[in-house]
N, C-alpha and C positions, 0 to 999 in steps of 0.2 A: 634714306640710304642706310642701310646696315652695316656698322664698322666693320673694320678685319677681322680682328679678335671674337667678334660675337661666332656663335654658332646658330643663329637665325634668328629669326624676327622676332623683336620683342611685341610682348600681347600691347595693344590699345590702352592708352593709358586715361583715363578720365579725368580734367580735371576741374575741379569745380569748388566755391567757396564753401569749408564747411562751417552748418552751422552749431550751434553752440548743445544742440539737446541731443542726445547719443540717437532717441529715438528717431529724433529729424536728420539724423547722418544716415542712416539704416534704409530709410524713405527716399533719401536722397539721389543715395546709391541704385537703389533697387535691389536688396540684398536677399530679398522672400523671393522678386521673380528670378534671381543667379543660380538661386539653390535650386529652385526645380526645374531650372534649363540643366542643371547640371553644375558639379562641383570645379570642375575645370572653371567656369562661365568666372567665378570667385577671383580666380589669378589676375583679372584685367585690373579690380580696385584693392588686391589686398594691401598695398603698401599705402593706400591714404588710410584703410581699414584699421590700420596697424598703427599708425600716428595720430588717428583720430583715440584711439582708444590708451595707448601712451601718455597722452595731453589729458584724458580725465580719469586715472586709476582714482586720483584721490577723492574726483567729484563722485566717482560711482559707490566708495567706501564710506565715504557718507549719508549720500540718497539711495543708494542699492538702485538693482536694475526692476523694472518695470515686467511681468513675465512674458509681454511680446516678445521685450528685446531680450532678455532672460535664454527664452526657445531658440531665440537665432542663432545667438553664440553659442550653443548648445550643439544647431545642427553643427555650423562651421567646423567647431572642433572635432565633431564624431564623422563630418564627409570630406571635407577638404584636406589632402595630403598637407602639410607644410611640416615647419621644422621645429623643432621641440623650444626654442624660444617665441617664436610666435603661439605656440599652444599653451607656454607656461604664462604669456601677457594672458591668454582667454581663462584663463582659471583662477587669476588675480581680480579678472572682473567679474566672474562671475559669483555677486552675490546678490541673492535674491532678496525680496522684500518681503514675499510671504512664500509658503511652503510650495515646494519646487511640484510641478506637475507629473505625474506617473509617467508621461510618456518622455520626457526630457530626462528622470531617474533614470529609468532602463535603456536608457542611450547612451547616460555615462557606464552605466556597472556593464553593459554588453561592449563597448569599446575596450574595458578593463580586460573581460573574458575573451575577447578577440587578439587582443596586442599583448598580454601577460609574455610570451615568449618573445617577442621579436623586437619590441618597444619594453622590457620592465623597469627603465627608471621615469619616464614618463607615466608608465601605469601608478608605478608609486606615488608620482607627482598627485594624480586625478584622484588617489587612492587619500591622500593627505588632504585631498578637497574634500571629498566627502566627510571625512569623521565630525567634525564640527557638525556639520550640518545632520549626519546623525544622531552626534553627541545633542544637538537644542531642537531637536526635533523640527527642522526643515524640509524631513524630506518623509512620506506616508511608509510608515514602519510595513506595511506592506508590500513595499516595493523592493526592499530589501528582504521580504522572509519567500519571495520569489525564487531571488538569485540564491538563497544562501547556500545550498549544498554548492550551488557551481562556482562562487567567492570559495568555498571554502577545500575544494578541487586543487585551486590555481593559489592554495599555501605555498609559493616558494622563498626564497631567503628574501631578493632582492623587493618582497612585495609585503614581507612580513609584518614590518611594523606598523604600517596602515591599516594593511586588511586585519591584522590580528585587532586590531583596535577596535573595527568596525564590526566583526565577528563577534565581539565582545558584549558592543554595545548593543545588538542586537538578537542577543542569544536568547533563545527562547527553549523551554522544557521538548518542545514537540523537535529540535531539531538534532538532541543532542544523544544522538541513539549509540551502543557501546562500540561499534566498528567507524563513526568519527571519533571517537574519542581515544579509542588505541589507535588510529591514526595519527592524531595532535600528537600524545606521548611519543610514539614511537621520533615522530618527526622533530619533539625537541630533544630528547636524546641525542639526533642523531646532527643536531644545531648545537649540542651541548648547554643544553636547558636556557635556550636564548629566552630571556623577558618575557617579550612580548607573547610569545606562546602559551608560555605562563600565566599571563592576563585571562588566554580563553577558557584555560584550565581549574584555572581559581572561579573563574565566573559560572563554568560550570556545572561546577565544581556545590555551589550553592542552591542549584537548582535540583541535580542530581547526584549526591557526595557516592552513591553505592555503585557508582558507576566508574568513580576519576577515584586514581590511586591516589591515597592517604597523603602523601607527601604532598599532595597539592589544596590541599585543607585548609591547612593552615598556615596563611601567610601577613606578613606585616604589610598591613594596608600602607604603610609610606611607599612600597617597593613597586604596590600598583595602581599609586594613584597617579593623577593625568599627567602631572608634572606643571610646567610654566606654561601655560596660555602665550601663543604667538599672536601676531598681530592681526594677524586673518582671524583665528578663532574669538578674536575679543569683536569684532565686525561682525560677525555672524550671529554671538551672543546677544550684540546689540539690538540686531536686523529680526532676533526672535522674539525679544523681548517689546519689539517696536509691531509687531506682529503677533502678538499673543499666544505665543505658542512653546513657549521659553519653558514655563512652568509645568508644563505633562510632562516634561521631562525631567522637573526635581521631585516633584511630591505626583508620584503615577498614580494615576485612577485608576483604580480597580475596578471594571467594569461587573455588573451587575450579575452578567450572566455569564462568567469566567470563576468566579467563587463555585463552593460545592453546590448547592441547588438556589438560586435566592428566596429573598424570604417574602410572602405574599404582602402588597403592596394594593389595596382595594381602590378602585376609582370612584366609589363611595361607597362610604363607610357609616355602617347603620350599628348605633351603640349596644338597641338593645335585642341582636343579633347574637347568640352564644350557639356556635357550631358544634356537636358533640365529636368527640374523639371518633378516629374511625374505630379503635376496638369496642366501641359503645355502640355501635349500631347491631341489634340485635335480629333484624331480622329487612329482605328486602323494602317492607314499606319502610322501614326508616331511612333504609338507603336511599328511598328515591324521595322522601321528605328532605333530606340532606342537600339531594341534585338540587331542588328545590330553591332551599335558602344559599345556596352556594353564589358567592358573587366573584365576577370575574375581576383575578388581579388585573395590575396594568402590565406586569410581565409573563404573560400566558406561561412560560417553563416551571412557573414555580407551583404548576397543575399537578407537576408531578409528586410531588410531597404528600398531597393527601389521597386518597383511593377514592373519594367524591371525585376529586379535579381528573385522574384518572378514566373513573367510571363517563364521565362527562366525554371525555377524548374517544371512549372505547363506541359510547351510544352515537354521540353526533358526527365524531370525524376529526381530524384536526384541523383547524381554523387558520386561515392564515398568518394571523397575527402569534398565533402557536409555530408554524414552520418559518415563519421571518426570526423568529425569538430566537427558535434551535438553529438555523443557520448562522446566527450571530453565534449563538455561542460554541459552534464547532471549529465556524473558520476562521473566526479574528483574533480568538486567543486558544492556546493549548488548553481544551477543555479536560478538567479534573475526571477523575476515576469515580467519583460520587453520580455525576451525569453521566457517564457512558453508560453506569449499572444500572442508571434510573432510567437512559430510553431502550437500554437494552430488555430492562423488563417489560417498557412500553411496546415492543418488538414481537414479546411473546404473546403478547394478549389480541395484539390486532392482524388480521391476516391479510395485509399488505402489509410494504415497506413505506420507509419514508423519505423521500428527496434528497433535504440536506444531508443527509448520511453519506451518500453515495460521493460527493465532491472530498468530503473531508476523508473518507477513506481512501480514497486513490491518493489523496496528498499526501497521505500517512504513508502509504506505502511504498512511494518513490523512495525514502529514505529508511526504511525499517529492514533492521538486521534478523528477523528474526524471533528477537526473544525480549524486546524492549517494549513494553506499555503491549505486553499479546492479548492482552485481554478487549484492546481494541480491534481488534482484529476477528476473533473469535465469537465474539460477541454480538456484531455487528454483520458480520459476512454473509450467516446464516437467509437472515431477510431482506437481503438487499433491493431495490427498486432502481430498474433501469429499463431503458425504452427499447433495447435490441440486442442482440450476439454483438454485434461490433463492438456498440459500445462498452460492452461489460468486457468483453475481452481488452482492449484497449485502456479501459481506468481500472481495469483492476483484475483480470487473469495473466494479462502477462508481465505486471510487475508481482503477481505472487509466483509464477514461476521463476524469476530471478533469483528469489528468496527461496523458494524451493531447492533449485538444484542448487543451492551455496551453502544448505545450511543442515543439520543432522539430522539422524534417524527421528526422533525426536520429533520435532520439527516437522519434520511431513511429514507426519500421520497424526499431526494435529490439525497442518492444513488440508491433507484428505480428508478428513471428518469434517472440517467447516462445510468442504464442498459437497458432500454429500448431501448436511443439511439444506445448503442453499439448492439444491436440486431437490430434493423431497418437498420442499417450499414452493416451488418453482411447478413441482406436479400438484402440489396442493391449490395452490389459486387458478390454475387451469382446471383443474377438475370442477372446486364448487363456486365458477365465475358466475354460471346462469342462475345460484342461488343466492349468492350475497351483492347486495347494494354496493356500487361504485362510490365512492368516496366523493363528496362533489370539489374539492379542496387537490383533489388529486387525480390527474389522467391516467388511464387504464396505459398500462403499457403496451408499445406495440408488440411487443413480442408477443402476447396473447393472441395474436392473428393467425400465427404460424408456430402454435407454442412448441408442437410436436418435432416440429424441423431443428426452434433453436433450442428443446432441452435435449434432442440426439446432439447440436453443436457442445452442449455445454458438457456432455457426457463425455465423448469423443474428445474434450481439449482435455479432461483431467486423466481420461486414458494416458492420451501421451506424455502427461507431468509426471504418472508415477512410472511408466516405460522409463521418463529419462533419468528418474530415481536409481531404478533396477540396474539400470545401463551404469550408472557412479556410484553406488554403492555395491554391487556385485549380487550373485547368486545365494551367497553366503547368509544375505542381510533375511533371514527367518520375519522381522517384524515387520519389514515393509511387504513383503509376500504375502505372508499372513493379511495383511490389512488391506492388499489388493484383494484378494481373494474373497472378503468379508465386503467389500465393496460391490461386488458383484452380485454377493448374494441378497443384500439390501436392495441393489439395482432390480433384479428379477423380482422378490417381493412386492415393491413398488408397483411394478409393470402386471404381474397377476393381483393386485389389490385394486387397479385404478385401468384394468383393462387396454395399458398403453400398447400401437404399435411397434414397436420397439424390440430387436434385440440383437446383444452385444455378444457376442460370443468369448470368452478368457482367452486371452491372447497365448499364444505358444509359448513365448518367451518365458510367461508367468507360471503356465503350466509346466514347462519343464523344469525350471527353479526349483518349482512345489514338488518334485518327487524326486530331485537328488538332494533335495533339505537335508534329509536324513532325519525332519524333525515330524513327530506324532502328531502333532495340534493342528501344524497346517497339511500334512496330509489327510487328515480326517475333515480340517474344512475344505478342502479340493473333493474329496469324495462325495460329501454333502453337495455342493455345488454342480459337481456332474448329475446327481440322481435331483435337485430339484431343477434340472434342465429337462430331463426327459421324463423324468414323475409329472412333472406341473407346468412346465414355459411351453414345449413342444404338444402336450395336447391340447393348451388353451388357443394358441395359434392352427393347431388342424380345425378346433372346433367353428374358431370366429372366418376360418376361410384361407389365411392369411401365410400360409406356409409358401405357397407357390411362391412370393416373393422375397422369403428366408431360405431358398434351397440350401445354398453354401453353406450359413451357421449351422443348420439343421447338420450336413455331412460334417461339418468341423465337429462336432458337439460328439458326434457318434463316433469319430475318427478317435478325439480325445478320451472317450468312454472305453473302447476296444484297447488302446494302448497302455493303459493306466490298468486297466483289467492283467493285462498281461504283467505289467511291471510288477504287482503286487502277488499276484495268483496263478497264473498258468504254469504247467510243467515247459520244461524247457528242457529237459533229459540234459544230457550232457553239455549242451549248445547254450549259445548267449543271442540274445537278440539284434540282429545286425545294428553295426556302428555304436554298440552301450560297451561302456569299460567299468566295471567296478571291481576293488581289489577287497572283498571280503571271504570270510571262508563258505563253505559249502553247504547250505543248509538239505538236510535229507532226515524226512519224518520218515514214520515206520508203513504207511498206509500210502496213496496210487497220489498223492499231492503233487509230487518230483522229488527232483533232488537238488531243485534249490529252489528259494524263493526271494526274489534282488530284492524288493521293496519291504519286505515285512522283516526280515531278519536281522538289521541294525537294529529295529525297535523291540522284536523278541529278547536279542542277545541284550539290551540295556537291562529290562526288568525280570531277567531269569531268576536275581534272586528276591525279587518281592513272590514269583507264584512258585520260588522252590521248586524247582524244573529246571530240566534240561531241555533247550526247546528241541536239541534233533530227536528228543527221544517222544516227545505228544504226538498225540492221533491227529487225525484231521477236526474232529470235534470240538477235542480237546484245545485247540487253537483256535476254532470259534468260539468256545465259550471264553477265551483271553481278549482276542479282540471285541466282544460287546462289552466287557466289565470294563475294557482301556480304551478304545478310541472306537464306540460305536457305531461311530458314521461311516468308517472302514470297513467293517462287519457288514450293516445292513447294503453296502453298493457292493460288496461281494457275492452276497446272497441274491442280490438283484440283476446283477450279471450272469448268475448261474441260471438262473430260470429266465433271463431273457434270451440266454442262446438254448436251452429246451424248447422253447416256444420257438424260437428260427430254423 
């Protein structure tokens, strides 16, 4: 019967003798089949739950928990609602015996990024569990360089001294790019230079000082050391030390392939073997007497060092034990500027890409401002290997568009130039696939199935990146113009060099940019650009067949030819051409040209006094022979529009 006062039925209560081993309470209960019935299912035994675990914090600080039983209170605290004393008993017991499993990790740190607002002194709570156990390494420093941008999102006061701890402890070169780092600053400023911030700053601070202001350089190690050890962190200390795992975190290993290139390590070693330098090899037989005697390290990266171990990778392929080596060394530590330049050069010799590349740049670039380590970027982009459009857009187009539209002139038109390369790449191993041997170490990618479809996708995204360039930085922006325009013209060269279907026609927007510029360079490369459309792209598409299914570029192309003819050259008597506004004076030569000319006349009026001239007063000649000496390419699509409409 249900009292008065209740407000309904209380859940089934179970009760049963418990026994003495945490693990046989768990069993007892049935705690594994609750949770996946469902976390409500929990409420019927939490209160023996709750007493049973009361009754031996002290047996468990002793003996630690077992990782069955480890997981479970793991789920518990991350599914089951209850109240922040019951969750603080589960974070008293939870100490492990050996290093916590990856999936139990990302259950605590994702409950953190989940409740940081609505729960933050509990987050702090779980937040003050962790640090020990990253401070003695319990938990796979991996699972923490995960979460870290998203810990390091959810800096707010009430979470600070934890996670700054834990931030600290886990800071790594690869995370520390200069828009977190004027983040932190800003944010302790605005904390008035709270500690604990300080900590990430200093620590930083060591890895990258040209990055964190000065003031944070140099500080008194007493002000950031750990301070008093609590009693949990002396448990956990123990629990590492009782598990082997205490000491990678006093004295770190330097893994092998995380230094600048390692040093060749032979799996046997023959004495009277003397390798000649490679600037001694004087001619290909020695070189391949070299390949020869060459013995394989036990760390295939360290191939890279000589031009034998090289030349080895370039004839036979890379080897597995080669792509496991550079995977290690890209993804588990922030690999040196020595090895990016050393596979980047590997990059240039071989005409594919190589795998592990591809993961560790999309990782890179989730958190890249821009202009931190760009040489990974740059370097790397050009020959990338990936299996399709999706996927390359997804790990790595559209976090470089993020970076793009955030970041300066600058800036994009470095990342236009990567993408160029990787597209001229990209038409390169489609072109000579039926000539060059597949790698047997490495799958052809699929894209090569349909390569023509995804390097129009790949064209067509970087269109739209520099579109939304144009669109935030304005008409104004001369260099980003200029370098769409010089993109296009690389694109057509390509397509009449490698006979691709293919064509893109210069976007209106970009075109009319490029003729109220007011600037010579890029109008002369737009004029270039129109004449090798209709000199060279339009007759190689009449010849191969192919026009019928470029009608429209073909009329765009000719529409933009006829207009740009008039902007520059046509008489226009007294009249302006519908809808153009320009507030210049009137240009009127002596001879049947007109009496004005919109496009040519800022650039005349600029250099009247280098040809000593008054431009109203030159012939019509006389201003041809100005335009071949200044911007040629102007001149010669003038002269080409003159006798293209004789001929019509």
């Amino acid at each position: 019967m249900v009292p008065p006062n209740s407000k309904g039925p209380r859940p089934n209560r179970i009760r049963v003798d418990m026994p003495a081993n945490l693990e046989d309470i768990f069993e007892k209960l049935a705690i594994e089949e609750r949770l996946d019935d469902g976390p409500e299912s929990i409420e019927a035994v939490k209160e023996l739950l709750e007493l049973a675990l009361k009754e031996r914090v002290d047996e468990i600080w002793d003996d630690g928990l077992q990782p069955r039983s480890f997981d479970i209170l793991v789920r518990i605290f991350t599914d089951v609602q209850s109240d922040k004393t019951f969750r603080c008993l589960i974070l008293d017991c939870l100490v492990p015996i050996e290093v916590i499993s990856d999936k139990s990790t990302d259950q605590m740190i994702f409950w953190v990024i989940c409740n940081c607002h609505e729960f933050p002194i509990e987050c702090a709570e779980v937040l003050r569990w962790l640090t020990p156990m990253v401070r003695f390494n319990m938990v796979n420093p991996e699972s923490i360089d995960r979460r870290y941008n998203e810990l390091l999102k959810r800096l707010q006061y009430p979470l600070v001294k934890g996670l700054s701890e834990i931030l600290r402890l886990a800071a790594k070169p690869v995370f520390m790019t200069k828009s977190n780092i004027n983040l932190l600053e800003k944010f302790c400023e605005d904390q008035l230079d709270d500690v604990h911030i300080k900590k990430i700053l200093g620590e930083y601070a060591k890895h990258v000082p040209h990055l964190v202001d000065r003031k944070y350089h140099f500080v008194d190690s007493q002000v950031w050391g750990n301070g008093k050890s609590t009693d949990f962190d002396k448990v956990v200390l123990a629990m590492s030390i009782r598990a082997r795992v205490e000491s990678s975190r006093q004295v770190p290993t330097h893994h092998i392939l995380c230094r600048d290139l390692p040093s060749i390590e032979y799996q046997k070693r023959r004495k009277d073997e003397n390798l000649k330098k490679i600037g001694e090899v004087k001619s290909m037989i020695e070189l391949g007497r070299a390949l020869e005697r060459l013995q394989m390290p036990t760390n295939e990266l360290a191939l890279l060092q000589k031009e034998e171990g090289i030349m080895m990778i370039i004839v036979n392929g890379p080897s597995h034990n080669f792509l496991t080596s550079l995977a290690k060394a890209l993804l588990c530590e922030p690999p040196t500027k020595t090895i990016i330049a050393a596979i980047s050069g590997l990059l240039d010799l071989l005409s594919y890409g190589l795998p592990p590349v591809t993961p560790f740049l999309s990782n890179f670039l989730i958190c890249w401002d821009g202009t931190h380590n760009e040489e990974y970027v740059y370097s790397l982009l050009p020959k990338l290997y990936f299996h399709d459009f999706k996927e390359l857009k997804r790990d790595i187009l559209d976090h470089l568009m993020r970076v793009f539209v955030s970041s300066s002139v600058e800036t994009k038109v470095k990342i236009l130039d990567s993408l160029l390369l990787l597209i001229t790449h990209m038409i390169a191993v489609d072109r000579r696939r039926g000539n060059v041997a597949v790698c047997q170490t490495i799958p052809s990618p699929k894209w090569i199935i349909e390569s023509d479809v995804t390097i129009a996708s790949v064209i067509e995204y970087v269109i739209e990146m520099w579109k939304q360039g144009l669109i935030l930085d304005g008409p104004k922006c001369t260099l980003l113009i200029l370098k769409s325009i010089l993109f296009y013209q690389k694109l057509n060269t390509l397509i009449l060099q490698c006979g691709l279907p293919l064509f893109f026609v210069i976007h209106q927007s970009l075109s009319c940019s490029a003729l109220i510029a007011k600037n010579h360079v890029v109008l002369n490369e737009l004029c270039l650009l129109i004449l090798q459309y209709k000199q060279s792209l339009i007759p190689l598409f009449e010849q191969k067949g192919w026009l019928g299914e470029y009608e429209l570029e073909v009329e765009s192309v000719l529409a933009l030819s006829d207009s740009t003819f008039k902007y520059l050259w046509e008489c226009v008597g007294g009249e302006r051409p519908e809808n153009f506004h320009m507030t210049q004076d009137e240009f009127t030569p002596n001879d049947s040209i007109g009496l004005e000319h919109l496009g040519l006349y800022p650039f005349l009026s600029g250099i009247a006094k280098e040809i000593r001239r008054n431009p109203r007063e030159m012939t019509k000649n006389e201003l041809m022979s100005v335009l071949e000496s200044f911007i040629s390419g102007v001149a010669e699509f003038i002269k080409y529009e003159e006798h293209d409409q004789l001929r019509h």
